[in-house]
C-alpha positions as CSV (number, residue, x, y, z in Angstrom):
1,X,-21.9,-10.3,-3.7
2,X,-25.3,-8.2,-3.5
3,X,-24.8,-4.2,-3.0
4,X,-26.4,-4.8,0.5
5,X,-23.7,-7.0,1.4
6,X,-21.0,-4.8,-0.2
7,X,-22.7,-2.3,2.1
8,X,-22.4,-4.3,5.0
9,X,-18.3,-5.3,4.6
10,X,-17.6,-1.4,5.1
11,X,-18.6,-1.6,8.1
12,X,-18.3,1.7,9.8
13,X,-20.7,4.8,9.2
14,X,-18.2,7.1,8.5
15,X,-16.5,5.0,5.7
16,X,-19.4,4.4,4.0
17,X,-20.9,8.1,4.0
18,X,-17.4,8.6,1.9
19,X,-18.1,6.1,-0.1
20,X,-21.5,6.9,-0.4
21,X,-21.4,10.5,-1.3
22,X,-22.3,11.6,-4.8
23,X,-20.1,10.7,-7.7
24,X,-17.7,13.8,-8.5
25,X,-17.6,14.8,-4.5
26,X,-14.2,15.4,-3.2
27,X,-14.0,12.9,0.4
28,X,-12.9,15.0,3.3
29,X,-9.6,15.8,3.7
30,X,-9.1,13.0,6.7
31,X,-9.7,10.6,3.6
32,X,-6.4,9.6,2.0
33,X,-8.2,6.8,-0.3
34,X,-11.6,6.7,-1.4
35,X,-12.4,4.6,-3.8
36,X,-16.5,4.3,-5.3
37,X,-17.7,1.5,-7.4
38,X,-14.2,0.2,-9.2
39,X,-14.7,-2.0,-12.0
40,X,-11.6,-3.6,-14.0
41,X,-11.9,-5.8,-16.9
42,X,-9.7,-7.0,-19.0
43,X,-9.7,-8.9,-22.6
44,X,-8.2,-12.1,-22.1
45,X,-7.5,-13.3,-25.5
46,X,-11.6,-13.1,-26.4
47,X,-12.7,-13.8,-23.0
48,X,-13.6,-11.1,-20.5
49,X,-12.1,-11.2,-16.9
50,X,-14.1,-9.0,-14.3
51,X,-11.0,-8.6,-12.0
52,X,-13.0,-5.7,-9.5
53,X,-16.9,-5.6,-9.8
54,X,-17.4,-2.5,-8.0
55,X,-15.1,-2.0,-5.5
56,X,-16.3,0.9,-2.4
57,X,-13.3,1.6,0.0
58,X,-12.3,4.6,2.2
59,X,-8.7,4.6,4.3
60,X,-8.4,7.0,7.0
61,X,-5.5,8.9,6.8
62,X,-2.6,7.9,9.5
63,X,-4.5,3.6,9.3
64,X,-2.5,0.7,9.0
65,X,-4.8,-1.2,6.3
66,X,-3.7,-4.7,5.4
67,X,-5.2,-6.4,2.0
68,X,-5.8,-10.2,1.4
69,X,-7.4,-12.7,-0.6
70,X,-7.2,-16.2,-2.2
71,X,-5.6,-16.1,-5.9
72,X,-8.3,-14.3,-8.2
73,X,-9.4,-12.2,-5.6
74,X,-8.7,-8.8,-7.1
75,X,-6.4,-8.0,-4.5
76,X,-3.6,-7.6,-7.3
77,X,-5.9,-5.0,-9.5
78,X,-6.9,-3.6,-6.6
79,X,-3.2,-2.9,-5.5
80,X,-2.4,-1.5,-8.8
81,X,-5.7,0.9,-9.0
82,X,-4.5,2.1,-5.3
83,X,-0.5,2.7,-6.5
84,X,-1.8,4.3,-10.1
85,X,-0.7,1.7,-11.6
86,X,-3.5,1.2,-13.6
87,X,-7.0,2.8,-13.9
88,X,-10.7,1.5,-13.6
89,X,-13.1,1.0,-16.8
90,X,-15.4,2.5,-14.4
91,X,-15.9,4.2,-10.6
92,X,-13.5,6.7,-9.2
93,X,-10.8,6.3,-7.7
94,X,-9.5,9.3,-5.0
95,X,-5.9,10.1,-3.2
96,X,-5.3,12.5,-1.3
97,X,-7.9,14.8,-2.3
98,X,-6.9,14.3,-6.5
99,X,-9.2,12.2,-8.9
100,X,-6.8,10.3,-10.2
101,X,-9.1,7.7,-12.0
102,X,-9.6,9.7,-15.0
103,X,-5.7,11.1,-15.2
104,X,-4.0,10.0,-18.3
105,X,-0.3,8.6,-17.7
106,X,2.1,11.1,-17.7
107,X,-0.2,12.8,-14.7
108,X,-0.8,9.3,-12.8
109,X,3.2,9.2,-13.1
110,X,3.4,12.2,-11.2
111,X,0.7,11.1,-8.5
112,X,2.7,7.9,-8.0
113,X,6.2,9.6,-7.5
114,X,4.7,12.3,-5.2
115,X,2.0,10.3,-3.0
116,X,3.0,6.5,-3.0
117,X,5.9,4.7,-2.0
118,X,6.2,1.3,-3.1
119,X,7.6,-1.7,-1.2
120,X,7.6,-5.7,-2.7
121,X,8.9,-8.7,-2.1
122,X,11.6,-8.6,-4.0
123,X,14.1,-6.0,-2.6
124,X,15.2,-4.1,-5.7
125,X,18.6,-2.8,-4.4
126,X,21.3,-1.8,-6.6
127,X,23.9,-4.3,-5.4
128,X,26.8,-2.3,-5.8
129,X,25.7,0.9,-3.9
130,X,25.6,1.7,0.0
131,X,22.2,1.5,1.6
132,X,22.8,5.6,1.5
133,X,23.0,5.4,-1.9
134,X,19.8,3.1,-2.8
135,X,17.7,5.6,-0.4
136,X,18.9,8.4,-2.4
137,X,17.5,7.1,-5.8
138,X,14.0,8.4,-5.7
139,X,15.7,12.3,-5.1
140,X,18.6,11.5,-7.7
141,X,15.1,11.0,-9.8
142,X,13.7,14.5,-8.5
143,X,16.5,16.6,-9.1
144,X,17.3,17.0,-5.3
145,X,20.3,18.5,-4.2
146,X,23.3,16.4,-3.7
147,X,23.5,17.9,0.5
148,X,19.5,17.6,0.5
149,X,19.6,13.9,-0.9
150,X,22.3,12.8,1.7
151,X,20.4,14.3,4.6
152,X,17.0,13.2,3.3
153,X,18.1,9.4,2.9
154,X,19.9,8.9,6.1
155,X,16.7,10.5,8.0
156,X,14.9,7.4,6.1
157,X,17.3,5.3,7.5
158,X,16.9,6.3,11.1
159,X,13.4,5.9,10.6
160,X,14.1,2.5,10.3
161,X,16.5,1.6,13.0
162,X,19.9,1.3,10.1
163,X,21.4,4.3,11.2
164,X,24.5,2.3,11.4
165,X,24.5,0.6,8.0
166,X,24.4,3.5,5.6
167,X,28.2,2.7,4.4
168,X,27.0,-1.2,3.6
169,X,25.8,-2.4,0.3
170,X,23.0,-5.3,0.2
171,X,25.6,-8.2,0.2
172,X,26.4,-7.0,3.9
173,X,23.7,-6.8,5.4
174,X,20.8,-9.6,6.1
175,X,16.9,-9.9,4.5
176,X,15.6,-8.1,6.8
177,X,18.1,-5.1,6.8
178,X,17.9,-5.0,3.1
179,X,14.1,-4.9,3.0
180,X,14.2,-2.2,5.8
181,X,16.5,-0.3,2.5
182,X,13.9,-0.8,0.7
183,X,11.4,0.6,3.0
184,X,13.5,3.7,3.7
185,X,13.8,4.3,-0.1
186,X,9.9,4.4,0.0
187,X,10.1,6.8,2.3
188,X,12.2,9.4,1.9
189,X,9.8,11.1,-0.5
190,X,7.3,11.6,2.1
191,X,4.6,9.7,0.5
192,X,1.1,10.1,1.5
193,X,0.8,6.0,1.8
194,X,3.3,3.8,2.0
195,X,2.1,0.2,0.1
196,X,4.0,-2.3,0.4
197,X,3.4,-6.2,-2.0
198,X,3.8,-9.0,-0.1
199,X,6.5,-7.4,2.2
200,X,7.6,-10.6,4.0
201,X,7.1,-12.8,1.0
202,X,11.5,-13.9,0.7
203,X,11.7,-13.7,4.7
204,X,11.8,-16.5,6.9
205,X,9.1,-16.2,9.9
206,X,11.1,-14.2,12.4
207,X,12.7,-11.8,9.9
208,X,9.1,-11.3,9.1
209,X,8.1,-10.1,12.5
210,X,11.1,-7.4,12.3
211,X,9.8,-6.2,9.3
212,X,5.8,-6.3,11.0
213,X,7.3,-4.4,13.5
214,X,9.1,-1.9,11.5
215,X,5.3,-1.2,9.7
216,X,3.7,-0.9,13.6
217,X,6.6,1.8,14.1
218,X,5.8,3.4,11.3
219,X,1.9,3.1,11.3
220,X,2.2,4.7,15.1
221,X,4.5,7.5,14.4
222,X,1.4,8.6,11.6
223,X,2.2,6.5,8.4
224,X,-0.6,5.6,6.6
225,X,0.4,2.1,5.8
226,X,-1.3,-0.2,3.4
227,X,-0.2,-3.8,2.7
228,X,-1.6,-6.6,0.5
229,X,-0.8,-10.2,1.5
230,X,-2.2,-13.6,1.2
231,X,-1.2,-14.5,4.8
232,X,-3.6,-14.4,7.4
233,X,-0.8,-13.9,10.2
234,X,0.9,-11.1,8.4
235,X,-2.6,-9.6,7.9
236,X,-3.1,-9.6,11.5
237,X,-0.2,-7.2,12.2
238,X,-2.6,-4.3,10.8
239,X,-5.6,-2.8,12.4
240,X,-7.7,-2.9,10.2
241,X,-8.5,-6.3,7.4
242,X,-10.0,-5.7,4.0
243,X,-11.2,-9.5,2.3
244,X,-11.1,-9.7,-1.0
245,X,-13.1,-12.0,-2.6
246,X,-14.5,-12.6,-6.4
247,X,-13.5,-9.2,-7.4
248,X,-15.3,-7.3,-4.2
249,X,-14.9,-6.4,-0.8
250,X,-16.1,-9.8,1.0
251,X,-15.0,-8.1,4.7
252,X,-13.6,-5.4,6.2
253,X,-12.8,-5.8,9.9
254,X,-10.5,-4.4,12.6
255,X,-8.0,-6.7,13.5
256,X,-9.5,-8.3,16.6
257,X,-12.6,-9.1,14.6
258,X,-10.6,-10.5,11.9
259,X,-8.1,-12.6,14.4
260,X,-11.1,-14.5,16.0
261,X,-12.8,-14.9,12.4
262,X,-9.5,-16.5,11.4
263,X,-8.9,-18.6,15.0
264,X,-5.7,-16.7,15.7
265,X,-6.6,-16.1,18.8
Protein backbone atom coordinates (compact mmCIF):
# COMPACT_ATOMS: atom_id res chain seq x y z
CA UNK A 1 0.00 0.00 0.00
CA UNK A 2 1.29 3.60 -1.11
CA UNK A 3 1.80 6.32 1.85
CA UNK A 4 -1.20 8.23 0.11
CA UNK A 5 -3.36 5.34 0.65
CA UNK A 6 -1.94 4.71 4.21
CA UNK A 7 -2.94 8.33 4.55
CA UNK A 8 -6.27 7.88 3.35
CA UNK A 9 -7.27 4.54 5.77
CA UNK A 10 -6.84 7.06 8.87
CA UNK A 11 -9.42 8.62 7.90
CA UNK A 12 -10.21 11.42 10.26
CA UNK A 13 -8.15 14.92 10.49
CA UNK A 14 -7.49 14.69 13.92
CA UNK A 15 -5.96 11.21 13.88
CA UNK A 16 -3.73 11.79 11.30
CA UNK A 17 -2.38 15.29 12.67
CA UNK A 18 -1.23 12.80 15.67
CA UNK A 19 0.08 10.65 13.55
CA UNK A 20 1.55 13.11 11.53
CA UNK A 21 3.31 15.30 13.94
CA UNK A 22 7.08 15.26 14.07
CA UNK A 23 8.92 12.21 15.16
CA UNK A 24 9.88 12.66 19.04
CA UNK A 25 6.48 14.81 19.73
CA UNK A 26 4.48 13.71 22.65
CA UNK A 27 0.43 13.22 21.12
CA UNK A 28 -1.97 15.11 23.26
CA UNK A 29 -3.02 13.86 26.25
CA UNK A 30 -6.68 12.71 24.70
CA UNK A 31 -4.30 10.25 22.70
CA UNK A 32 -3.97 6.99 24.63
CA UNK A 33 -2.12 5.13 21.49
CA UNK A 34 -0.23 6.72 18.93
CA UNK A 35 1.64 4.80 16.91
CA UNK A 36 4.06 6.49 13.71
CA UNK A 37 5.50 4.48 10.99
CA UNK A 38 5.87 0.76 12.85
CA UNK A 39 8.03 -1.62 11.13
CA UNK A 40 8.60 -5.36 12.45
CA UNK A 41 10.72 -7.81 10.83
CA UNK A 42 11.79 -10.82 11.75
CA UNK A 43 14.63 -13.53 10.56
CA UNK A 44 12.86 -16.44 9.69
CA UNK A 45 15.50 -19.08 9.47
CA UNK A 46 17.46 -16.81 6.50
CA UNK A 47 14.42 -15.30 5.08
CA UNK A 48 13.14 -11.92 6.20
CA UNK A 49 9.31 -11.49 7.17
CA UNK A 50 8.09 -7.85 7.03
CA UNK A 51 5.27 -8.50 9.55
CA UNK A 52 4.23 -4.28 9.95
CA UNK A 53 5.59 -2.02 7.00
CA UNK A 54 4.86 1.20 8.65
CA UNK A 55 2.10 1.06 10.62
CA UNK A 56 0.35 5.10 11.55
CA UNK A 57 -2.48 4.64 14.23
CA UNK A 58 -3.91 7.05 16.89
CA UNK A 59 -6.82 5.69 19.57
CA UNK A 60 -8.72 8.21 21.29
CA UNK A 61 -8.81 7.73 24.79
CA UNK A 62 -12.31 6.31 26.18
CA UNK A 63 -12.86 4.31 21.98
CA UNK A 64 -13.88 0.96 21.59
CA UNK A 65 -11.32 0.03 18.65
CA UNK A 66 -11.76 -3.52 17.24
CA UNK A 67 -8.60 -5.04 15.05
CA UNK A 68 -8.92 -7.61 12.18
CA UNK A 69 -7.40 -9.12 9.32
CA UNK A 70 -6.94 -12.35 7.27
CA UNK A 71 -3.89 -14.72 8.58
CA UNK A 72 -0.57 -12.68 7.81
CA UNK A 73 -2.06 -9.54 8.24
CA UNK A 74 0.01 -8.08 11.08
CA UNK A 75 -2.77 -7.95 13.23
CA UNK A 76 -0.79 -10.42 15.73
CA UNK A 77 2.57 -8.08 15.70
CA UNK A 78 0.47 -5.35 15.83
CA UNK A 79 -1.33 -6.63 19.04
CA UNK A 80 1.92 -7.41 20.64
CA UNK A 81 3.60 -3.81 19.69
CA UNK A 82 0.25 -2.29 21.27
CA UNK A 83 0.43 -4.66 24.74
CA UNK A 84 4.55 -4.12 24.89
CA UNK A 85 4.92 -7.25 24.07
CA UNK A 86 7.42 -6.66 21.69
CA UNK A 87 9.01 -3.55 20.07
CA UNK A 88 9.36 -2.15 16.47
CA UNK A 89 12.85 -2.30 14.39
CA UNK A 90 11.62 1.08 13.54
CA UNK A 91 8.71 4.00 14.17
CA UNK A 92 7.54 4.91 17.60
CA UNK A 93 5.31 3.58 19.35
CA UNK A 94 3.31 5.96 22.25
CA UNK A 95 0.88 4.95 25.46
CA UNK A 96 -0.36 7.07 27.47
CA UNK A 97 1.88 9.88 26.96
CA UNK A 98 5.29 7.33 27.47
CA UNK A 99 7.61 6.27 24.40
CA UNK A 100 7.60 3.00 25.09
CA UNK A 101 9.15 1.90 21.62
CA UNK A 102 12.59 2.45 22.70
CA UNK A 103 12.19 1.04 26.52
CA UNK A 104 14.24 -1.97 27.16
CA UNK A 105 12.36 -4.94 29.06
CA UNK A 106 12.46 -4.59 32.49
CA UNK A 107 10.66 -0.87 31.74
CA UNK A 108 8.17 -2.32 29.00
CA UNK A 109 7.30 -4.85 31.96
CA UNK A 110 6.30 -2.14 34.06
CA UNK A 111 4.30 -0.28 31.25
CA UNK A 112 2.41 -3.48 30.63
CA UNK A 113 1.48 -4.26 34.35
CA UNK A 114 0.49 -0.55 34.94
CA UNK A 115 -1.31 0.54 31.54
CA UNK A 116 -2.66 -2.83 29.84
CA UNK A 117 -4.85 -5.41 30.77
CA UNK A 118 -4.87 -8.33 28.83
CA UNK A 119 -7.74 -10.59 27.88
CA UNK A 120 -7.48 -14.05 25.36
CA UNK A 121 -9.21 -16.66 24.32
CA UNK A 122 -8.16 -18.89 26.45
CA UNK A 123 -9.39 -18.10 30.02
CA UNK A 124 -6.32 -18.58 32.18
CA UNK A 125 -8.07 -19.21 35.51
CA UNK A 126 -6.48 -20.96 38.29
CA UNK A 127 -8.94 -23.82 38.63
CA UNK A 128 -8.81 -24.33 42.14
CA UNK A 129 -9.46 -20.69 43.33
CA UNK A 130 -12.73 -18.57 43.67
CA UNK A 131 -13.37 -16.07 40.97
CA UNK A 132 -12.28 -13.51 44.09
CA UNK A 133 -9.34 -15.07 44.16
CA UNK A 134 -8.31 -15.18 40.31
CA UNK A 135 -9.19 -11.24 40.28
CA UNK A 136 -6.99 -10.75 43.10
CA UNK A 137 -3.79 -12.10 41.19
CA UNK A 138 -2.56 -9.11 39.42
CA UNK A 139 -2.56 -7.13 43.24
CA UNK A 140 -1.10 -10.39 44.95
CA UNK A 141 1.68 -9.41 42.09
CA UNK A 142 1.77 -5.60 43.28
CA UNK A 143 2.16 -6.05 46.75
CA UNK A 144 -1.46 -4.82 47.52
CA UNK A 145 -2.87 -5.14 50.81
CA UNK A 146 -4.75 -8.23 51.68
CA UNK A 147 -8.22 -5.63 52.70
CA UNK A 148 -7.26 -3.47 49.46
CA UNK A 149 -7.03 -6.69 47.10
CA UNK A 150 -10.43 -8.09 48.37
CA UNK A 151 -12.15 -4.83 47.95
CA UNK A 152 -10.43 -4.03 44.60
CA UNK A 153 -11.38 -7.50 43.01
CA UNK A 154 -14.89 -7.68 43.94
CA UNK A 155 -15.37 -3.97 42.52
CA UNK A 156 -14.05 -5.80 39.22
CA UNK A 157 -16.48 -8.22 39.57
CA UNK A 158 -19.47 -5.89 39.86
CA UNK A 159 -18.14 -4.21 36.97
CA UNK A 160 -19.03 -7.16 35.23
CA UNK A 161 -22.39 -8.18 36.42
CA UNK A 162 -20.69 -11.61 38.87
CA UNK A 163 -21.28 -9.94 42.00
CA UNK A 164 -22.87 -13.11 43.04
CA UNK A 165 -20.20 -15.59 41.93
CA UNK A 166 -17.13 -14.39 43.85
CA UNK A 167 -17.22 -17.74 46.19
CA UNK A 168 -17.21 -20.07 42.81
CA UNK A 169 -14.23 -21.47 41.15
CA UNK A 170 -14.18 -21.82 37.17
CA UNK A 171 -15.63 -25.44 37.18
CA UNK A 172 -18.96 -23.74 38.50
CA UNK A 173 -19.61 -21.35 36.58
CA UNK A 174 -20.25 -21.28 32.54
CA UNK A 175 -17.80 -19.83 29.46
CA UNK A 176 -19.02 -16.88 29.55
CA UNK A 177 -18.91 -16.28 33.40
CA UNK A 178 -15.42 -17.51 33.43
CA UNK A 179 -14.31 -15.16 30.62
CA UNK A 180 -16.15 -12.24 32.35
CA UNK A 181 -13.24 -13.55 35.44
CA UNK A 182 -10.94 -13.04 33.15
CA UNK A 183 -12.08 -9.67 32.14
CA UNK A 184 -12.45 -8.49 35.71
CA UNK A 185 -8.82 -9.66 36.49
CA UNK A 186 -7.88 -7.20 33.56
CA UNK A 187 -9.36 -4.75 35.27
CA UNK A 188 -8.85 -4.36 38.58
CA UNK A 189 -5.50 -2.64 37.88
CA UNK A 190 -7.15 0.18 36.26
CA UNK A 191 -5.46 -0.10 33.02
CA UNK A 192 -5.33 2.59 30.62
CA UNK A 193 -6.66 0.03 27.72
CA UNK A 194 -8.14 -2.97 28.11
CA UNK A 195 -7.00 -5.52 24.97
CA UNK A 196 -8.47 -8.29 24.72
CA UNK A 197 -7.17 -11.57 21.78
CA UNK A 198 -9.82 -13.11 20.17
CA UNK A 199 -12.23 -12.68 23.21
CA UNK A 200 -15.03 -14.94 21.89
CA UNK A 201 -12.73 -17.35 20.19
CA UNK A 202 -13.90 -20.80 22.82
CA UNK A 203 -17.64 -19.31 23.00
CA UNK A 204 -20.48 -20.56 21.19
CA UNK A 205 -22.42 -17.52 19.28
CA UNK A 206 -24.70 -16.41 22.06
CA UNK A 207 -22.23 -16.60 24.85
CA UNK A 208 -20.36 -14.37 22.44
CA UNK A 209 -22.87 -11.67 22.47
CA UNK A 210 -22.80 -11.63 26.48
CA UNK A 211 -19.31 -11.11 26.33
CA UNK A 212 -19.83 -8.12 23.22
CA UNK A 213 -22.07 -6.75 25.53
CA UNK A 214 -20.04 -6.83 28.58
CA UNK A 215 -17.17 -4.74 26.22
CA UNK A 216 -20.26 -2.07 25.08
CA UNK A 217 -20.75 -1.69 29.04
CA UNK A 218 -17.53 -1.19 29.60
CA UNK A 219 -16.52 0.94 26.45
CA UNK A 220 -19.66 3.33 27.57
CA UNK A 221 -18.87 3.58 31.19
CA UNK A 222 -15.23 5.17 29.64
CA UNK A 223 -12.99 2.03 28.99
CA UNK A 224 -10.89 2.37 26.29
CA UNK A 225 -11.34 -1.03 24.75
CA UNK A 226 -9.27 -2.52 21.98
CA UNK A 227 -9.94 -5.99 20.52
CA UNK A 228 -8.26 -7.95 17.68
CA UNK A 229 -10.40 -10.52 15.93
CA UNK A 230 -10.66 -12.30 12.63
CA UNK A 231 -14.47 -12.12 12.70
CA UNK A 232 -16.25 -9.62 10.88
CA UNK A 233 -19.46 -9.88 13.31
CA UNK A 234 -17.42 -9.60 16.46
CA UNK A 235 -15.70 -6.64 14.83
CA UNK A 236 -18.88 -5.01 14.33
CA UNK A 237 -19.66 -4.76 18.07
CA UNK A 238 -16.93 -1.76 18.17
CA UNK A 239 -17.15 1.69 16.87
CA UNK A 240 -14.63 2.02 15.22
CA UNK A 241 -12.71 -0.95 12.50
CA UNK A 242 -9.03 -0.93 11.82
CA UNK A 243 -8.15 -3.57 8.52
CA UNK A 244 -5.21 -5.00 8.49
CA UNK A 245 -3.79 -6.05 5.50
CA UNK A 246 -0.10 -7.06 4.20
CA UNK A 247 1.49 -5.67 7.16
CA UNK A 248 -0.44 -2.03 7.00
CA UNK A 249 -3.53 -0.36 7.79
CA UNK A 250 -5.76 -1.33 4.63
CA UNK A 251 -9.00 0.64 6.45
CA UNK A 252 -10.00 2.24 9.24
CA UNK A 253 -13.76 2.92 9.48
CA UNK A 254 -16.48 3.58 12.09
CA UNK A 255 -18.59 0.73 12.51
CA UNK A 256 -21.50 1.69 10.24
CA UNK A 257 -19.04 2.23 7.34
CA UNK A 258 -17.51 -1.00 8.05
CA UNK A 259 -21.08 -2.96 8.56
CA UNK A 260 -22.25 -1.95 4.99
CA UNK A 261 -18.60 -2.52 3.49
CA UNK A 262 -18.92 -5.99 4.98
CA UNK A 263 -22.98 -6.53 4.03
CA UNK A 264 -24.00 -6.81 7.61
CA UNK A 265 -26.44 -4.62 7.26
Amino acid sequence: MSQQMEEVALGITAERQAVMSSAGMAPGKDWVIVARGLKREYDMGGEIVRALRGVDLAIHRNEYVAIMGPSGSGKSTLMNMIGCLDTPNSGEYWLNGQLVSTMKDDELARVRNKEIGFVFQTFNLLPRATALANVELPLVYAGVSGNERRERAAAALERVQLGSRMTHRPNELSGGQRQRVAIARALVNDPSILLADEPTGNLDSTTSEEIMRVFEQLAESGQTVIMVTHEPDIAAHARRVVVLRDGLVASDDKRDTFTKAVGLV
